[in-house]
Structures are given as structure tokens and as C-alpha cells.
N, C-alpha and C positions, 0 to 999 in steps of 0.2 A: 513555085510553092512558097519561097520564103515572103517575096511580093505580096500574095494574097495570104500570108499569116501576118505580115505587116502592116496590112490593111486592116481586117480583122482586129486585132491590137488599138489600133490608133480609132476605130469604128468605138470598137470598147468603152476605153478612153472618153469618148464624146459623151457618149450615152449615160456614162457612169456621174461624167461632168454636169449633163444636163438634168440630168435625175435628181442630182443633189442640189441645184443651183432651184429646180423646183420645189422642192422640198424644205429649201429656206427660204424663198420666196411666199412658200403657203403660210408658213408660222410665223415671218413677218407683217404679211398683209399688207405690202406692198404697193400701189398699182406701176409705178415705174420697175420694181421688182420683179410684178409677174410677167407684165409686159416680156420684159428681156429675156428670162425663163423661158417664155413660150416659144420665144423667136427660137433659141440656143434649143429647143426641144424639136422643132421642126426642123434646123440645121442636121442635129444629130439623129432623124430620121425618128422619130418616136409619136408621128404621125404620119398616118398613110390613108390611101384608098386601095381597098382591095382589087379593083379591076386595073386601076393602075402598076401594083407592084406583085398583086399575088397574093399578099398575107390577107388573113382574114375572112370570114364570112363574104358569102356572095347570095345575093337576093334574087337570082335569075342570069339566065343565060346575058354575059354580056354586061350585065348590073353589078356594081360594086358595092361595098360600104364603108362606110369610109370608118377608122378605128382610129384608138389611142392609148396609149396607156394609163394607169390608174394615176400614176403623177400630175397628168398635163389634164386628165381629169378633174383630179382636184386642184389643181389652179385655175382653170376657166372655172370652176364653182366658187371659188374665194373672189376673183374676176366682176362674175355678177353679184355676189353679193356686196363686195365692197360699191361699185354701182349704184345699185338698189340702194345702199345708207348713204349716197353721195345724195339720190334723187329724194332721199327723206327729210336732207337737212336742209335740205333747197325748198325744200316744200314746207318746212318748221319755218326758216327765215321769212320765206313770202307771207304765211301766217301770221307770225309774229310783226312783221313791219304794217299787212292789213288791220292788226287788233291796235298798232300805236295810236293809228291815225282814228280812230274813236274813241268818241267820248264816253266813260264809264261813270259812273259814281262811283265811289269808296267807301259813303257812310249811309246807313241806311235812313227814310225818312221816317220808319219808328217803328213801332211792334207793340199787333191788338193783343186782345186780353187771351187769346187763344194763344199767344207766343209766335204769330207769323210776323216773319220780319218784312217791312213793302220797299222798296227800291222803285227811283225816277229811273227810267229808261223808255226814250225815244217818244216821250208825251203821253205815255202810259206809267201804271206804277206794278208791278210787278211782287206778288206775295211770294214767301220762300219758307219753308218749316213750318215747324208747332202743329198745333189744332186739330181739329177732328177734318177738312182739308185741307189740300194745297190749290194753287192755281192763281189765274191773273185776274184782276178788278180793274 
């Protein structure tokens, strides 16, 4: 009895430890952070599959599902998000280095009596503002 109150304790312990090591991982925003988080949340058993351990919803005879707690939840959601704005700024730089490598004009080549402004680009001139329309000449 004292064995399995020992365990128990020390079981505690972990969960308590991984709970919180998630939890400052999430309001850091981390990804080495949650990473580690995640590992120490699986360690200290705060994910499962129910056909494997028991706990949990079951989908059918034999079928599992597999669960988690709201913590380790909300680190795999900060997880992908962090992701997600890793593949945004990857996708701004590719952008940004496609737009260096053309050539723009900066001053425009002049503005009709309507008030549109015409811009050289790519051997055409391009109308912008003013006037009763817009569009290209």
C-alpha cells in the first residue's frame, strides 16, 4: 500500500510538473519550449489512447480514441500556429527577394488633365487615379 501511494505521489509530481512546464511554454511561444513540454507531457502520461489504457471515449467495439488534456492541447495549437507564421515569413522573404529583382519605376511619367497619374511598366504605361476612369492605355 505504501508502494502504490508512492507511486501515486511521484505520478502527481510529473503531471503537476508537466502541466506547468506546458503552460509556460504556451505564453512563451516557444518552439524548443513546447517541443520539450510535449515530450515531459507524454512522459508524465497526459496523453493516451483509450483502447490502449482504458481512459477515455471509445468509438466501437475494440476502437479507441486517442485523448489529451486541455494543456497539451493548447500547446500543439500554439505548435501549429507558431508553424503557420514560420511558413508566412518564408513566403514574405520569397516575395520580397521576387519583387528586388524587378524593375519598378518610382516617379511617374505625368498626370492628364483628369488628374491620372501614367507609370512606364514593362512597355506599357499604366493609368492610376483622378478622372471620371481608371485603367490601362
Amino acid at each position: 500500500r505504501d508502494e502504490l501511494r508512492r507511486r501515486r505521489e511521484a505520478a502527481t509530481a510529473r503531471r503537476d510538473g508537466a502541466e506547468a512546464a506546458l503552460r509556460e511554454a504556451v505564453e512563451g511561444a516557444s518552439r524548443d519550449e513546447l517541443l520539450s513540454a510535449l515530450e515531459l507531457a507524454h512522459a508524465a502520461l497526459l496523453v493516451g489512447d483509450s483502447s490502449a489504457d482504458g481512459v477515455g471515449p471509445r468509438r466501437g467495439e475494440g476502437q479507441g480514441c486517442r485523448w489529451m488534456t486541455r494543456e497539451v492541447l493548447d500547446a500543439h495549437v500554439a505548435l501549429a500556429a507558431l508553424a503557420h507564421a514560420e511558413d508566412d515569413e518564408h513566403d514574405d522573404r520569397r516575395r520580397r527577394a521576387a519583387m528586388a529583382q524587378l524593375c519598378v519605376r518610382t516617379e511617374s511619367l505625368g498626370v492628364d488633365r483628369s488628374g491620372r497619374r501614367y507609370w512606364a511598366l514593362d512597355r506599357r504605361a499604366a493609368a492610376e487615379g483622378g478622372g471620371r476612369g481608371e485603367g490601362e492605355e
